[in-house]
KEPASE-216277 format. One record per residue (C-alpha): x, y, z; residue number from 1. Coordinates in steps of 0.1 Angstrom, whole numbers, plus 5000, padded with zeros to 4 digits. Example, Ala and Ser with C-alpha at 12.3 -4.5 7.8 and 13.67 -1.06 7.14 Angstrom:
<u->5123, v->4955, w->5078, pos->1>
<u->5137, v->4989, w->5071, pos->2>
END
This chain:
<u->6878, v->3859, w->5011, pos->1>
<u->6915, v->3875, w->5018, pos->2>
<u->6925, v->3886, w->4980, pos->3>
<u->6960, v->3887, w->4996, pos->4>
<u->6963, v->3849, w->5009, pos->5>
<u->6996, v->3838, w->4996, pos->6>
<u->7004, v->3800, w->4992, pos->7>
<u->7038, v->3783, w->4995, pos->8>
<u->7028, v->3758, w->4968, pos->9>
<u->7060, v->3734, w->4971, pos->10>
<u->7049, v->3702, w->4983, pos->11>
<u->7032, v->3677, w->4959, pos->12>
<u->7000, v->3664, w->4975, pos->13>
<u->7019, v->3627, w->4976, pos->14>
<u->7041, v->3640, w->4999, pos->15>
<u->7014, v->3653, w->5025, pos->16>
<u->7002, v->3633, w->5053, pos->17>
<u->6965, v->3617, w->5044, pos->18>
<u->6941, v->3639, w->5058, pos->19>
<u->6954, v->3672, w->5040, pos->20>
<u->6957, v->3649, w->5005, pos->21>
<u->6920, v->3642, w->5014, pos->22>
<u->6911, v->3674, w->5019, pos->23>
<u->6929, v->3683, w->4989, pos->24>
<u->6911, v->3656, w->4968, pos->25>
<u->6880, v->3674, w->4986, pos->26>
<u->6880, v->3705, w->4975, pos->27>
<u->6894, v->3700, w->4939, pos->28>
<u->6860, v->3681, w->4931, pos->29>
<u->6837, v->3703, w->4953, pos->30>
<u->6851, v->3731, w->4930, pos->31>
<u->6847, v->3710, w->4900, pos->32>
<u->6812, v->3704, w->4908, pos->33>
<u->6804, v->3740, w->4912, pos->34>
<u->6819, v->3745, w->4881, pos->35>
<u->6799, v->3721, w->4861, pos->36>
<u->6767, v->3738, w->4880, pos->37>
<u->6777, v->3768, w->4869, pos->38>
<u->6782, v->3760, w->4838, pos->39>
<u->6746, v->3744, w->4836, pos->40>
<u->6729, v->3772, w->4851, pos->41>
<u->6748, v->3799, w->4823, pos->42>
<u->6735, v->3778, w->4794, pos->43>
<u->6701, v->3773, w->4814, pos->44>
<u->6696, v->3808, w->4819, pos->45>
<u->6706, v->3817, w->4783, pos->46>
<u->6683, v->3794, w->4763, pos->47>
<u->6653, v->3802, w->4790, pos->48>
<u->6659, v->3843, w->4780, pos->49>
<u->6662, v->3840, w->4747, pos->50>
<u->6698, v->3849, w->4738, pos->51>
<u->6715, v->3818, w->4730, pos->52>
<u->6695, v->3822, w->4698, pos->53>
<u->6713, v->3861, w->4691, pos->54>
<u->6742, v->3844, w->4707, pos->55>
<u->6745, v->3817, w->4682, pos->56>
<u->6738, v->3831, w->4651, pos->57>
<u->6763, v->3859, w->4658, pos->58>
<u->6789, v->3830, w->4664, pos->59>
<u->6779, v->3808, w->4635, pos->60>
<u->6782, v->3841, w->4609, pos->61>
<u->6811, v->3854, w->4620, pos->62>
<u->6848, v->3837, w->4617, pos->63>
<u->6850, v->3810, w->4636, pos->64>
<u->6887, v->3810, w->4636, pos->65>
<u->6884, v->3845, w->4655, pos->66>
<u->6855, v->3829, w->4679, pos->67>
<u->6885, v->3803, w->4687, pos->68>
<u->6912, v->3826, w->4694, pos->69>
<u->6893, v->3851, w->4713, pos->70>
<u->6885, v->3816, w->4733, pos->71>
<u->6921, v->3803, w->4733, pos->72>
<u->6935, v->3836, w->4746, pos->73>
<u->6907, v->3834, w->4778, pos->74>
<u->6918, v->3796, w->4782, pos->75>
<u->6952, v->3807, w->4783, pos->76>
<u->6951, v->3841, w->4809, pos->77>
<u->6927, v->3816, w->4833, pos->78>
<u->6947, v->3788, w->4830, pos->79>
<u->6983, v->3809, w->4839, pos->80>
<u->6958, v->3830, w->4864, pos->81>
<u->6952, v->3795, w->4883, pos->82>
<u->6986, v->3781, w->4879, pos->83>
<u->7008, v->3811, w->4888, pos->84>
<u->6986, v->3835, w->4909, pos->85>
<u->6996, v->3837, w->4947, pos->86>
<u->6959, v->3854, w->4947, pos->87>
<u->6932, v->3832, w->4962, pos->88>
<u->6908, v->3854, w->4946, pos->89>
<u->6926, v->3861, w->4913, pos->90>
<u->6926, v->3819, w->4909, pos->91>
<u->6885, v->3822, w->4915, pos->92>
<u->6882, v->3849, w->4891, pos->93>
<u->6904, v->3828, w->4865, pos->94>
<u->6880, v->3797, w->4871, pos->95>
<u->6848, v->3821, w->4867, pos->96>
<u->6860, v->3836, w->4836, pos->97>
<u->6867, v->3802, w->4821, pos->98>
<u->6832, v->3792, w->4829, pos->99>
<u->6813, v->3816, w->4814, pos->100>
<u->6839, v->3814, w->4781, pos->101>
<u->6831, v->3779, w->4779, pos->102>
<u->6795, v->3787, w->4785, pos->103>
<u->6793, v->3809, w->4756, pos->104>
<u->6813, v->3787, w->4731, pos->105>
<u->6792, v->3757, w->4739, pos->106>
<u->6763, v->3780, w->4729, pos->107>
<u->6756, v->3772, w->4690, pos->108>
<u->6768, v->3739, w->4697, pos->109>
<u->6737, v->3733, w->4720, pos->110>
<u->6716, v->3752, w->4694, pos->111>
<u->6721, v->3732, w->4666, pos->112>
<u->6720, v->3704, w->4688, pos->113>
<u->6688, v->3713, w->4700, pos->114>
<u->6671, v->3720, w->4665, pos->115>
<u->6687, v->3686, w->4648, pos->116>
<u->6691, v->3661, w->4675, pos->117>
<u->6664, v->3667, w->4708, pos->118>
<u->6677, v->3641, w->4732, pos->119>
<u->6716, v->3645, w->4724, pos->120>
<u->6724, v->3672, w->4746, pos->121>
<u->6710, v->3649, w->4777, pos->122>
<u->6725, v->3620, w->4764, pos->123>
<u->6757, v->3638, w->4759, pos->124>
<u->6763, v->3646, w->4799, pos->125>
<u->6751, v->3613, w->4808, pos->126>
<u->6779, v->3594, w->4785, pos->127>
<u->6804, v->3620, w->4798, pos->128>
<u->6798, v->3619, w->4829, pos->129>
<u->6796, v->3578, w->4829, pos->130>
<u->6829, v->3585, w->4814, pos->131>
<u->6846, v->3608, w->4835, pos->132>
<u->6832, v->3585, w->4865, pos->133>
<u->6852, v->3556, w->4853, pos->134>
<u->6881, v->3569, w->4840, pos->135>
<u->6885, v->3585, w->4876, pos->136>
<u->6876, v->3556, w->4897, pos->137>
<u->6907, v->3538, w->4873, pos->138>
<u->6930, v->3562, w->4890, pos->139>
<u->6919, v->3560, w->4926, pos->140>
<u->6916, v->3525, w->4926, pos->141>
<u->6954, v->3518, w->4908, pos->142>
<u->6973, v->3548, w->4918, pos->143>
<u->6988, v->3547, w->4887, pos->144>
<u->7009, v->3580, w->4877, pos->145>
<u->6993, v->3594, w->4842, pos->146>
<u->7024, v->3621, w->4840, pos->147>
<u->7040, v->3601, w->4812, pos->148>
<u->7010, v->3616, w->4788, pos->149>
<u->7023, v->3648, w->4786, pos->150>
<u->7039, v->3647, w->4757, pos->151>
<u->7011, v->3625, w->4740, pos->152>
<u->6984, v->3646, w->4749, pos->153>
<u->7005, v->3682, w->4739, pos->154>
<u->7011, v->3666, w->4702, pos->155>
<u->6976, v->3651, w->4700, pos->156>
<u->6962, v->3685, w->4709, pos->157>
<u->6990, v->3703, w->4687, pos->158>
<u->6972, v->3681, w->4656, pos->159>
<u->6937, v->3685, w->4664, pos->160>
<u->6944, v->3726, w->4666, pos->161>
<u->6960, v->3722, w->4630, pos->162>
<u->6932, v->3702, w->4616, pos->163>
<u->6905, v->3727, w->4633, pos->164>
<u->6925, v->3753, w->4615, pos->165>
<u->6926, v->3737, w->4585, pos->166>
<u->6891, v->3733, w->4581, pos->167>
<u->6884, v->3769, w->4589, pos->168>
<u->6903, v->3778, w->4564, pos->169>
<u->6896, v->3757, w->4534, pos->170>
<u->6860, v->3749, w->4541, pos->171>
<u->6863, v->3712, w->4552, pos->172>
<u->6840, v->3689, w->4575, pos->173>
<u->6861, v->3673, w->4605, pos->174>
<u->6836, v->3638, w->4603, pos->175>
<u->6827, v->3609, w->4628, pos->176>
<u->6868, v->3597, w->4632, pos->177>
<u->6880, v->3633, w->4644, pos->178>
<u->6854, v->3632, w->4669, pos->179>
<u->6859, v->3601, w->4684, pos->180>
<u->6898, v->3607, w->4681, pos->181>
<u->6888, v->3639, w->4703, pos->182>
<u->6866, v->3622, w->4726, pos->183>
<u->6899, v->3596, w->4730, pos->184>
<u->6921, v->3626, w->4734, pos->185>
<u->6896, v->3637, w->4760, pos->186>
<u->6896, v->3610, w->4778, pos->187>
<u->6939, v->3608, w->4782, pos->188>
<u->6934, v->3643, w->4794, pos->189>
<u->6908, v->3631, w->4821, pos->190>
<u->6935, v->3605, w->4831, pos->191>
<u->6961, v->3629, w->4831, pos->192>
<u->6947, v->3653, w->4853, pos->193>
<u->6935, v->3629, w->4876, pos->194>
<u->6969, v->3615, w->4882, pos->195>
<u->6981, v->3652, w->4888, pos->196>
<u->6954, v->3658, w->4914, pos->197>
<u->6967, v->3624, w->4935, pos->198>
<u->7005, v->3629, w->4930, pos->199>
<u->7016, v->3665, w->4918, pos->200>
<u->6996, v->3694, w->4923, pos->201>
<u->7004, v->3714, w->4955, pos->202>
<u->6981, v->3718, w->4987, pos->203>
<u->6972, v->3753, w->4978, pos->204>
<u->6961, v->3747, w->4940, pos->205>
<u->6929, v->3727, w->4937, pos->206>
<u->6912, v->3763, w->4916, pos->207>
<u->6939, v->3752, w->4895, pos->208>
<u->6930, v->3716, w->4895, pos->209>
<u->6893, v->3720, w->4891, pos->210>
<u->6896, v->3740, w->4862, pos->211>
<u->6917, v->3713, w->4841, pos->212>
<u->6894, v->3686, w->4853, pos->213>
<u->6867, v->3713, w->4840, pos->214>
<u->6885, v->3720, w->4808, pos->215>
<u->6883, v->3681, w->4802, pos->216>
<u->6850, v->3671, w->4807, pos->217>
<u->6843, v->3700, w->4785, pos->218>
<u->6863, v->3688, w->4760, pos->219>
<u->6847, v->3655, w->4760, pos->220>
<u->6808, v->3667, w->4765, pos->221>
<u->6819, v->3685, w->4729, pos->222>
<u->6829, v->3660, w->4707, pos->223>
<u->6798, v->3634, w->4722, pos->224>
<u->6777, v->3661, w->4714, pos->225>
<u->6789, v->3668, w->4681, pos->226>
<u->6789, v->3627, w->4675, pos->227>
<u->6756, v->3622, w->4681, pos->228>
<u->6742, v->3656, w->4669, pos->229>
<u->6758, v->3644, w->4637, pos->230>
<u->6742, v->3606, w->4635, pos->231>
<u->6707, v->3620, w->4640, pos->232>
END
């Protein structure tokens, strides 16, 4: 791989004739795929070696406003490393690192889930991924440009930062409606980034593309998990 592969990255893939918007479309979910693998494979490897356990309880005792941010500011770097890089490797790099950072925060999540709730985890993925099926068949099939959600989905996730702050702070539970208000939130985000990856994105940045669709699922996989770890 050429680390100094520069991309023009001015055409939206709406514009392009069909077979490089396929091939687009193509590689955007192959990486996606990988991604999820990966993903599995992390937590997989963790849980069979022992050290989600060390992992966990070091992330449960400490300041979970500090686990966040230290999370945030990786989201952040990967996401701007994707978005803006003319690097092809730098964007693989930025989609690695935001792997294994998701990896690690899902960690006492899955524990607890786990110990309270055998059977969530697997239900979990097979709810998200009914959900992430449909919700991207509803934007092949229609077409429909999702762009107008910007705004909806910046505020919504402007609120649920406050609230997950809030509760840090003053020792509150976040119950069943914030969850299902996430999983909804989620779910927009699925729709949004869908939409980008038929009308907006360039040619060049399906790294970038794969790791928002990633970033969604993720998002949703966390609040089903945390609904049903919570019912049991």
């Amino acid at each position: 791989m050429n680390d100094q592969q520069t991309y023009s990255g001015n055409i939206p893939v709406i514009e392009l004739d069909d077979r490089s918007r396929s091939r687009f479309i193509s590689r955007t979910y192959n990486h996606l795929f990988c991604a999820i693998a990966a993903f599995t494979l992390i937590e997989i490897a963790l849980f069979k070696s022992g050290l989600a356990e060390p992992i966990a309880r070091v992330l449960l005792g400490g300041s979970w406003l500090l686990v966040m941010g230290g999370f945030m500011l990786i989201s952040w770097l990967a996401r701007s490393a994707a978005h803006r890089s003319t690097s092809q490797l730098t964007q693989y790099a930025a989609l690695a690192a935001y792997v294994v950072g998701q990896a690690i925060i899902f960690v006492p999540l899955l524990y607890l889930a786990e110990s309270v709730a055998p059977g969530a985890i697997a239900s979990a993925a097979a709810i998200t991924f009914i959900a992430f099926t449909a919700l991207t068949l509803l934007v092949f099939f229609t077409r429909k440009d999702f762009s107008f959600m910007r705004g909806i989905l910046m505020w919504g996730g402007i609120i649920a930062l406050v609230a997950i702050i809030a509760g840090a702070i003053f020792g509150f539970q976040l119950g069943t409606f914030f969850s299902v208000a996430m999983v909804a939130l989620a779910g927009g985000a699925i729709l949004y980034d869908t939409s980008n990856v038929l009308h907006h994105y360039p040619e060049d940045r399906y790294v970038a593309a794969s790791l928002e669709l990633f970033a969604s699922v993720a998002l949703m996989l966390w609040y089903v998990l945390r609904l049903l770890s919570s019912r049991r």
